[in-house]
C-alpha positions in Angstrom: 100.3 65.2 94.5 97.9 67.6 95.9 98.9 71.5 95.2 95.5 73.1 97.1 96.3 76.1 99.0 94.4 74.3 101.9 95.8 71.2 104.1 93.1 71.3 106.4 90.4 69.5 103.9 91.2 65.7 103.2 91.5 64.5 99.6 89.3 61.2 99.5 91.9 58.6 97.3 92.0 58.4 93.4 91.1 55.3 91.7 92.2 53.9 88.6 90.7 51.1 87.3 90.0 49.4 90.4 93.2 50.3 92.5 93.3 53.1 94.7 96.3 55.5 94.6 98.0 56.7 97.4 99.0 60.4 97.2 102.8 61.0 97.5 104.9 63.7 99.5 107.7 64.2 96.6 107.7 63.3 92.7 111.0 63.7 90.5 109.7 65.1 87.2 111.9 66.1 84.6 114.7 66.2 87.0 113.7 68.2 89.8 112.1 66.9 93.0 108.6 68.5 93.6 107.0 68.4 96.8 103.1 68.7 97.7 104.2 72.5 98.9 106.4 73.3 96.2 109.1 74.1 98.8 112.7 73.3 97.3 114.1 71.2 100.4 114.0 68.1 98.8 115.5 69.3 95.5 117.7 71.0 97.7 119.3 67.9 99.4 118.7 65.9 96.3 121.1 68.0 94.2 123.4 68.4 98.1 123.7 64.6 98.1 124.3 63.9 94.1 127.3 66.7 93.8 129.0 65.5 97.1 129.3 62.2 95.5 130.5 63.4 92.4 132.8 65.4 94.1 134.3 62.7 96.7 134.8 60.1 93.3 136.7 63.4 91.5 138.7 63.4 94.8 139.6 59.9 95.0 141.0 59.7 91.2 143.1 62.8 92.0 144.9 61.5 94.7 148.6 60.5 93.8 148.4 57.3 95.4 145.4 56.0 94.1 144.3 57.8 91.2 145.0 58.1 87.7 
C-alpha cells in the first residue's frame, strides 16, 4: 500500500527476494479494511455486507415456521 500524498508519481515495484510485489488497493489489518487513500468505503460496505448477513440468519431462526 502506498499512503504518499501524491498519485501523480509512479511507485516502481517492490522486490523480495526475487519476486516482485504488486501493490494492492485494500488490506484488512486487524479487522478493518484500509485503502491506499485511507477513505472508509470499503470498511464501510465490508461491515454493510457482514451485519446484513447476520441479520437475515437472526431473521430466519425467528420465524415461527422455520425457526427455533
Amino acid at each position: 500500500m502506498d499512503f504518499s500524498q501524491s498519485k501523480t508519481i509512479t511507485q516502481s515495484l517492490m522486490v523480495l527476494q526475487g519476486t516482485n510485489l504488486v501493490p494492492q488497493p485494500t488490506h484488512k489489518f486487524l479487522g478493518v479494511m484500509l485503502d491506499q487513500e485511507l477513505q472508509w468505503n470499503h470498511q464501510a460496505n465490508y461491515a454493510i455486507a457482514k451485519a446484513s448477513k447476520w441479520t437475515l440468519a437472526a431473521q430466519q431462526l425467528a420465524w415461527p415456521s422455520n425457526g427455533v
